[in-house]
VOGU-3710 file (C-alpha; in Angstrom, 3 decimals, decimal comma):
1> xxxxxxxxxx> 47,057/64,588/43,501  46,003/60,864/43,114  46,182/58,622/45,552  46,974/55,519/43,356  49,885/57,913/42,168  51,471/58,173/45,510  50,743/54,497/46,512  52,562/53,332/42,739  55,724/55,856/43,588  56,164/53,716/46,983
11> xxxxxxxxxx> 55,583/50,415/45,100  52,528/49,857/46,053  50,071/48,290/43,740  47,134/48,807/46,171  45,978/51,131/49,639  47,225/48,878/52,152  44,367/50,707/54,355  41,620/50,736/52,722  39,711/47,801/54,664  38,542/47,724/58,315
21> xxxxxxxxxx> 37,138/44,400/58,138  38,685/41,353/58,600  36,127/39,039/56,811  36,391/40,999/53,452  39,631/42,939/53,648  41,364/41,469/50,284  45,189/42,284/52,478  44,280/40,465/55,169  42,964/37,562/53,361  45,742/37,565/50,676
31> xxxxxxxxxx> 49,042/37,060/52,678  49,007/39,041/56,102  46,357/36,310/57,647  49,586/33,541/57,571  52,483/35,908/58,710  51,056/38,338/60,662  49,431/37,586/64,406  48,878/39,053/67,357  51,719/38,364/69,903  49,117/36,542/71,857
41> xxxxxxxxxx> 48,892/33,999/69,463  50,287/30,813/70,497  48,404/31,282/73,439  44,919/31,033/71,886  45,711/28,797/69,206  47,588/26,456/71,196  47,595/22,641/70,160  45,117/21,358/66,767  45,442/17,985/67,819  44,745/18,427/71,717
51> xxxxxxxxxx> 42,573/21,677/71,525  42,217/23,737/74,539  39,728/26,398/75,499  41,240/29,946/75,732  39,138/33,283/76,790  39,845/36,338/74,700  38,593/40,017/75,682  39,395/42,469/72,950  37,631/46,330/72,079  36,049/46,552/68,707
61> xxxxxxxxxx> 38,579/46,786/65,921  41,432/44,888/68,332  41,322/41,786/65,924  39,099/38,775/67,542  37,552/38,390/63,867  40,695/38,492/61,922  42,114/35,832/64,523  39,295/33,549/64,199  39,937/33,839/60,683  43,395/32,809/61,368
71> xxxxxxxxxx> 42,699/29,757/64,077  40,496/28,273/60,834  43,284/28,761/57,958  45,947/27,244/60,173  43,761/24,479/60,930  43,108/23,772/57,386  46,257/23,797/56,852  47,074/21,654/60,125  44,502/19,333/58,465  46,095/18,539/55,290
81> xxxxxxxxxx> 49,304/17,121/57,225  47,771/15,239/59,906  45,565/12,443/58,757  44,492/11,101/61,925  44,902/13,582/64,614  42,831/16,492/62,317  40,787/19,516/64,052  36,926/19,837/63,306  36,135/23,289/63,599  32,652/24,656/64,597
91> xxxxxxxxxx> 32,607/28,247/63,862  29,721/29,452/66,020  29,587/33,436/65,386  25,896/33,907/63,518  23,385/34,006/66,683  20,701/35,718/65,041  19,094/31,905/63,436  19,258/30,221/66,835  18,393/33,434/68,857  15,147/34,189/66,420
101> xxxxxxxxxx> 14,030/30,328/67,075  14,421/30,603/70,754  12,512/33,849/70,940  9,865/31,725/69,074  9,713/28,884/71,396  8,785/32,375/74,306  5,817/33,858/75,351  4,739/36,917/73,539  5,092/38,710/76,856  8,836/37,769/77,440
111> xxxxxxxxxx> 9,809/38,443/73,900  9,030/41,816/74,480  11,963/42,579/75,870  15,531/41,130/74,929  16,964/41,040/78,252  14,022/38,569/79,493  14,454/36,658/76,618  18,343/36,175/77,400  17,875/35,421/81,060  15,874/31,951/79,824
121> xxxxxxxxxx> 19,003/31,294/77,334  20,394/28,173/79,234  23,760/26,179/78,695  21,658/23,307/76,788  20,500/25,557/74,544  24,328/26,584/73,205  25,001/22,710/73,068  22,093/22,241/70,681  23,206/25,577/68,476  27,136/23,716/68,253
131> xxxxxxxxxx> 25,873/20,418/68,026  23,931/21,608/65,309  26,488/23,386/63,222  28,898/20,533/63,563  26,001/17,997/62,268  24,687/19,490/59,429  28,119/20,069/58,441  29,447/16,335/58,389  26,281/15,197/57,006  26,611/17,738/53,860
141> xxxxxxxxxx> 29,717/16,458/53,423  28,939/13,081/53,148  25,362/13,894/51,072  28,074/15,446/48,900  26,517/19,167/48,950  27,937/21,729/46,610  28,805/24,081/49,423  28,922/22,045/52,764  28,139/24,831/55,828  31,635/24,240/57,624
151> xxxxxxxxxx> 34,563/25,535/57,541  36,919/23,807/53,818  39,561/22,150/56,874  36,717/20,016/57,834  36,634/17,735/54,486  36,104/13,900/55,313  38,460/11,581/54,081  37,072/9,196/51,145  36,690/6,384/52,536  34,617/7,952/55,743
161> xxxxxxxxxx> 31,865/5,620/55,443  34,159/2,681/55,609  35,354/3,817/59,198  31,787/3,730/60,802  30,787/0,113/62,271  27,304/-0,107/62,596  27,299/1,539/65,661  28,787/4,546/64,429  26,573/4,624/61,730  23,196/4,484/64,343
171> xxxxxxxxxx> 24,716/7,107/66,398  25,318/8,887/63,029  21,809/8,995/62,649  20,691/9,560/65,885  22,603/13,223/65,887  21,435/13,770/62,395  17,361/13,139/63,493  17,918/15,872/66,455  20,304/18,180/64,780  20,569/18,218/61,161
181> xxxxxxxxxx> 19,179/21,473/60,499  19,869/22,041/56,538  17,667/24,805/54,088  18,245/22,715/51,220  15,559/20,151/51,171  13,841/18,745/54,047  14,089/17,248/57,369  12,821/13,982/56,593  13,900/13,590/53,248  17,796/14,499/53,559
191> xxxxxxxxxx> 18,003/11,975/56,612  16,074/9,209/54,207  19,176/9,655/52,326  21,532/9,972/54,409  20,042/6,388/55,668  20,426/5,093/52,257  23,972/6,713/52,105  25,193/4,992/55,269  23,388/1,395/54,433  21,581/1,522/57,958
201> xxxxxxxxxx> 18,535/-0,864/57,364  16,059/-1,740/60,552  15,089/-5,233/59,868  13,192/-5,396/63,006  11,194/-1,723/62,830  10,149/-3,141/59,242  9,252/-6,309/60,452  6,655/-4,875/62,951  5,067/-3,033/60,149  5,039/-5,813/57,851
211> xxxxxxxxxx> 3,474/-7,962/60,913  0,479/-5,809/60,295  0,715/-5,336/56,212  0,436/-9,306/56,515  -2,454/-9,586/58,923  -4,802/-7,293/56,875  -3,789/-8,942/53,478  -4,682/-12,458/55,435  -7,898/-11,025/56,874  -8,996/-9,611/53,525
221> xxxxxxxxxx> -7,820/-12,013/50,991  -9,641/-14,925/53,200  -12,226/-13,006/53,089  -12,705/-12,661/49,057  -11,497/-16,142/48,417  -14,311/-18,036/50,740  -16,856/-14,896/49,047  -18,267/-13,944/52,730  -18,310/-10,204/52,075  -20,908/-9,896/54,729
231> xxxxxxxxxx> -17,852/-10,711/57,000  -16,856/-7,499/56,838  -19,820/-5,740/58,565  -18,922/-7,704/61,634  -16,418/-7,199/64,612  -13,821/-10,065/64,356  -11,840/-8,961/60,945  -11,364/-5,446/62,216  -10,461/-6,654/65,504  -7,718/-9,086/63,526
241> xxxxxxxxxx> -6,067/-6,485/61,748  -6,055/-3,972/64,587  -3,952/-6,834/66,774  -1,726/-7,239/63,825  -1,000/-3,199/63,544  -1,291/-2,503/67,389  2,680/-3,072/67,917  2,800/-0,774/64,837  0,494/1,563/67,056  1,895/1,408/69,926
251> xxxxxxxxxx> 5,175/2,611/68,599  3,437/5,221/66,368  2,412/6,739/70,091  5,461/6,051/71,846  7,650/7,855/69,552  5,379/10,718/68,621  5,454/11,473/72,154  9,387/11,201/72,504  9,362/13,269/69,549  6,866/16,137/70,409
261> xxxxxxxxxx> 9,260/16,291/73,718  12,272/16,438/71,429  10,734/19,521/69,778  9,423/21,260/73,186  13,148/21,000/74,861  14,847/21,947/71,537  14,625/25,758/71,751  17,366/27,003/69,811  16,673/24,154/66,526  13,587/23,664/65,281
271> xxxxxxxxxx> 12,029/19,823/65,349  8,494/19,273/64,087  7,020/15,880/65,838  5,357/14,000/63,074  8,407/14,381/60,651  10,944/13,601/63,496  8,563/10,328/64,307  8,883/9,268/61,373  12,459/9,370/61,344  12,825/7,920/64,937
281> xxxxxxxxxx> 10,582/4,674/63,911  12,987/4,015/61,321  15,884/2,840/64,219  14,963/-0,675/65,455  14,364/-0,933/68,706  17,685/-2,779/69,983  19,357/0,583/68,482  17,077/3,487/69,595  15,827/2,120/73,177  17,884/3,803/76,057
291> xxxxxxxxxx> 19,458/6,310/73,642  19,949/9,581/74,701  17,249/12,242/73,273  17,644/16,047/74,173  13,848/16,275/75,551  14,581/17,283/78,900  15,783/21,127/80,681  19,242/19,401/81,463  22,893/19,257/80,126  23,025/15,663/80,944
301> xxxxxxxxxx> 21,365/14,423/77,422  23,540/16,794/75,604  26,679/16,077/76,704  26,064/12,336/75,783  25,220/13,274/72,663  28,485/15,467/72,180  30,360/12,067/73,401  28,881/10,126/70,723  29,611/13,340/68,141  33,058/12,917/69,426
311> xxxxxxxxxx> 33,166/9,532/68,710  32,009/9,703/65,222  34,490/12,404/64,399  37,315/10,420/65,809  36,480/7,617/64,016  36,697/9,849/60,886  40,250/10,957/61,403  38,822/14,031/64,204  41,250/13,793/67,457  39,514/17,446/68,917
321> xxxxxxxxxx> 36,757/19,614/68,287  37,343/23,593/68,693  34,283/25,620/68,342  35,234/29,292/67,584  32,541/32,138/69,763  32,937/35,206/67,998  30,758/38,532/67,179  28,967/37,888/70,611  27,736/42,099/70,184  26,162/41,802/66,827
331> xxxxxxxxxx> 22,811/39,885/66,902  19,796/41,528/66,243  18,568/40,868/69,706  21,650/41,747/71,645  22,494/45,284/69,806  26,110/45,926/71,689  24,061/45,664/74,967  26,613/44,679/78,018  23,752/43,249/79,600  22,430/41,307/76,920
341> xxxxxxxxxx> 25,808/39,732/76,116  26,190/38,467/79,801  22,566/36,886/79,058  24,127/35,261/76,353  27,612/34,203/77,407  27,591/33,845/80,852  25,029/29,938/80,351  28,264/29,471/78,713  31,106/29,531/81,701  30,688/26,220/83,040
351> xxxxxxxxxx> 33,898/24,886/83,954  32,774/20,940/82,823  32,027/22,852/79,243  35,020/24,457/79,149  37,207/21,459/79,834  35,396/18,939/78,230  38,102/16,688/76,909  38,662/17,025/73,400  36,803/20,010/73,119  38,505/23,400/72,619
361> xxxxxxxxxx> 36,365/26,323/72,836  37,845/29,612/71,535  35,757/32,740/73,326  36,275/35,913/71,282  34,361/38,286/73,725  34,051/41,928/73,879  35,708/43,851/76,208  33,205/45,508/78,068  31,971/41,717/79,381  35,512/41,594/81,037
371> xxxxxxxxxx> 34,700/44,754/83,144  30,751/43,011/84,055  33,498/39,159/85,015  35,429/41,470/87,672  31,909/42,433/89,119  30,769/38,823/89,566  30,659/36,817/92,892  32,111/33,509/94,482  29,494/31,088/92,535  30,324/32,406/89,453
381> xxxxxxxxxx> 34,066/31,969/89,224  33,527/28,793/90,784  31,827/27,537/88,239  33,762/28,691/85,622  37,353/28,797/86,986  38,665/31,214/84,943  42,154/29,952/86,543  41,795/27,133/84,683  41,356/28,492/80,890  44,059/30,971/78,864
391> xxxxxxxxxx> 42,065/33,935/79,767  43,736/37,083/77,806  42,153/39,989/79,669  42,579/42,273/76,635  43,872/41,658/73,203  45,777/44,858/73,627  48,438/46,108/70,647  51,643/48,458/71,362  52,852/51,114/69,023  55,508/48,746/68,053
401> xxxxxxxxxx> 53,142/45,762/67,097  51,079/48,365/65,291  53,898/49,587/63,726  55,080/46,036/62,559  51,622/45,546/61,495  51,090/48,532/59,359  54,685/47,188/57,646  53,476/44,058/56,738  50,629/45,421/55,227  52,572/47,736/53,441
411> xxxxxxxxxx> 54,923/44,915/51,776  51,548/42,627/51,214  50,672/45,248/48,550  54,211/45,479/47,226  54,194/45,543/43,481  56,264/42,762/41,753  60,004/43,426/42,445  59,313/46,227/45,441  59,899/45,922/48,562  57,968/49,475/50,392
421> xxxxxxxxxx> 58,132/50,668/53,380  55,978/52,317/55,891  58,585/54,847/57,182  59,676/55,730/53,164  56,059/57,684/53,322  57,584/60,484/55,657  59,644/63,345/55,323  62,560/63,093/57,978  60,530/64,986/60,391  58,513/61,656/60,840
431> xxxxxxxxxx> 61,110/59,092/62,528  59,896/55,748/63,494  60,210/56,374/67,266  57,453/59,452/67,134  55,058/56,998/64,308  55,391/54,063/67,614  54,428/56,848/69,951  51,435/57,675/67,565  50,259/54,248/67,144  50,489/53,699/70,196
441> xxxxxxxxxx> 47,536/55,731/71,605  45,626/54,364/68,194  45,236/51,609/70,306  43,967/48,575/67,957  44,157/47,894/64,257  41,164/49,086/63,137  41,468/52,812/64,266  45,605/52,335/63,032  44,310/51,760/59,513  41,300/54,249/59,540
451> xxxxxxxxxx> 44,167/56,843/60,767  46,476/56,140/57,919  43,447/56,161/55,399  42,990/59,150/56,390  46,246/60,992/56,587  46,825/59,665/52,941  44,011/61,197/51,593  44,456/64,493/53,504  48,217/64,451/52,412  46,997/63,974/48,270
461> xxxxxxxxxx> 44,675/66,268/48,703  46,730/68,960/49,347  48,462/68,864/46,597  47,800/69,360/42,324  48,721/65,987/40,113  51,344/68,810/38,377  53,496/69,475/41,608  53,247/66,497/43,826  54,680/65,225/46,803  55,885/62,034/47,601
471> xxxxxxxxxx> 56,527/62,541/50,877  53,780/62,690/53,929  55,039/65,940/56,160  55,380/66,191/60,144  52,759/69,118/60,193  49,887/66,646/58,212  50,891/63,739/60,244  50,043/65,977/63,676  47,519/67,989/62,422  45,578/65,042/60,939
481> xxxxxxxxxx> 46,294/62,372/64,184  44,803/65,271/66,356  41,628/65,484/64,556  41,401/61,553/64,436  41,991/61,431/68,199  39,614/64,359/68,678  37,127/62,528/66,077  37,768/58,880/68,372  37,011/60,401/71,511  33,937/61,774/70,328
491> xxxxxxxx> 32,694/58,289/69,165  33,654/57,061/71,940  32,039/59,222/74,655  28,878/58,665/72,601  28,905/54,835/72,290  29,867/55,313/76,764  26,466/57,198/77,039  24,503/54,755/74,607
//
């Protein structure tokens, strides 16, 4: 028996079960990501235009990806209604580029071992990582790149340069020298046009270059017109130009040396110094002197830097930032490791992070680091007053939000004019109360939908395409949600011991 035959009897154009995934499940995506949520919802997503940080611990397959999926489409479509009080969202769930640059920046002996590496992974270093997503993402937008790197609700209005006083536009530049971090073209020659873009021209850093363009051409062209070549073998004409350059100089050296620290205290972005010095003698000096520069082992830089980040997004239409942490367990470096993920999340916790104003931060953490939180002493929950944040100490599902959930999934795939249901692929020896009951110890989403994948399959399977049967009996459903549960606790007992 066919299992596209049984699914088109229900009215069912496609297996509403087919996907684990959140990020490529075609259901999800289609019309269960804007009318189906977790009843913990409002409490994460809370308010677009006064974000707010909210701590979510959830097992594998509970739904932290599908709801970060969610908290962006809503915002997009919060975004399209609310010109001036918009949400710029920072999706920061791909580790493994800032991670692999940090291990870089270690010595050969510490990278040896993950754990070492994570203990040196400081709060600083997860403020460079945001700052850097949300950057590069509002200068390819206004570069006008084909596919900018944030999220579609992000989109600038038209007339975004227009907003930006020349301040703006300095500070603009400023974040893009430290954090731009595009694979497109390079460093120096995207922020060259970005300059351009923005109209930003330093009169004065030009001038002290010119000041020594104009002393060599005097030197020299006195020189030829009087005809004393042999004026050239002495002191006094080389000693001319090199006053006229030596301001010139002098900032060549001073900012090659702000720069190289830029690059040494930037662990988790990569800065070269010449390139960067280049770009930093481009600000004149009543712009760039006194400006904050992350090229120190402190917050303090950073978080003046996210001020004026906040600033420029406000002043395109940007009331809040939320950055969305997700997929904490996944990098390369980490491997599912509880302790690793501490390493990484814990630099995090900082209650003047978490309740920076106009900053909403959206942790999407794995449940095992909620277990390592209730092991943690006095310092740490002082610092991160976790009373302070909408902790959810598990994104937990009942059989009757499972239930619901499987329903909706069901009527997503509804061919045109049908209108299935879950409970019309039973015999009467399935009633909804015993399917609850089932679902129930299923526990999350993902093992609900492997479960029902399954039991269809097993169900077609027994039968021939000549004599089927439309209806899924009490004796498969039991038999086969025994040897899933059987099947489960194997898994899990293994992953335990790993």
């Amino acid at each position: 028996m066919n299992l596209h035959d049984l699914l088109d009897h229900h009215g069912m154009a496609t297996n509403p079960f087919a996907d684990e995934d959140a990020q490529t499940d075609p259901v999800f995506q289609g019309s269960c990501r804007t009318s189906t949520y977790h009843p913990n919802w409002d409490k994460v997503y809370g308010d677009p235009a006064n974000p707010g940080t909210s701590i979510v611990f959830g097992e594998k397959g509970a739904g932290k990806t599908a709801m970060r999926l969610q908290v962006t489409s809503q915002i997009e479509e919060f975004n399209q209604t609310h010109e001036n009080t918009r949400a710029f969202v920072i999706e920061y769930d791909d580790f493994n580029p800032f991670l692999d640059r940090f291990a870089d920046r270690l010595s050969s002996r510490t990278r040896r071992k993950p754990t070492k590496v994570l203990e040196e992974w400081k709060m600083w270093d997860h403020m460079d990582a945001i700052l850097s997503l949300g950057v590069t993402d509002v200068v390819d937008r206004l570069l006008g790149a084909s596919q900018p790197s944030g999220p579609a609700g992000n989109a600038l209005p038209e007339n975004a340069l227009s907003r930006l006083d020349r301040f703006q536009r300095r500070d603009l530049l400023l974040l893009a020298a430290c954090y731009d971090n595009s694979f497109t073209e390079s460093f120096d020659s995207r922020w060259f046009r970005l300059r351009n873009k923005v109209h930003y021209w330093p009169w004065q850093s030009w001038g002290i270059r010119g000041l020594g363009i104009v002393t060599t051409l005097a030197v020299l062209g006195t020189i030829f017109h009087v005809k004393h070549y042999e004026w050239l073998k002495t002191v006094w004409p080389w000693l001319i130009m090199a006053i006229g350059w030596s301001p010139w100089l002098a900032q060549v050296w001073k900012w090659w040396m702000q720069a190289f620290s830029v690059g040494r205290h930037m662990r988790s972005v990569t800065r070269d110094a010449n390139p960067l010095r280049k770009v930093l003698m481009q600000f004149s000096g009543k712009d760039i002197n006194g400006q904050p520069l992350p090229n120190k082992w402190r917050t303090d830089d950073r978080y003046e830097l996210l001020y004026k980040f906040q600033g420029l997004l406000r002043a395109l239409g940007f009331t809040g930032i939320i950055v969305l942490v997700d997929r904490v367990d996944e990098p390369h470096l980490i491997n599912g490791s509880q302790e690793n993920m501490k390493g990484l999340v814990w630099s995090m916790l900082d209650n003047k992070f978490l309740k920076q104003p106009g900053l909403g931060l959206k942790l999407l953490l794995p449940i095992e680091l909620a277990k390592s939180m209730q092991q943690e002493g006095h310092d740490f929950f002082q610092r991160a007053r976790l009373d302070k944040q909408n902790m959810i100490p598990s994104l937990e599902w009942t059989g009757a939000s499972l239930y619901d959930l499987a329903n909706s999934r069901v009527a997503a795939c509804a061919k045109p004019g049908a209108s299935p249901q879950l409970q019309e692929l039973f015999d009467e020896g399935v009633t909804s109360t015993r399917l609850i009951e089932a679902f129930s110890a299923l526990r999350v989403p993902r093992h609900l939908f492997k479960f029902l994948h399954r039991l269809l399959v097993a169900h077609c399977q027994s039968y021939v395409s000549s004599e089927p049967s439309w209806k899924i009996s009490a004796a498969t459903f039991e038999s086969q949600l025994a040897l899933y549960r059987r099947d489960q606790q194997a898994v899990d007992e293994g992953l335990s011991a790993g």
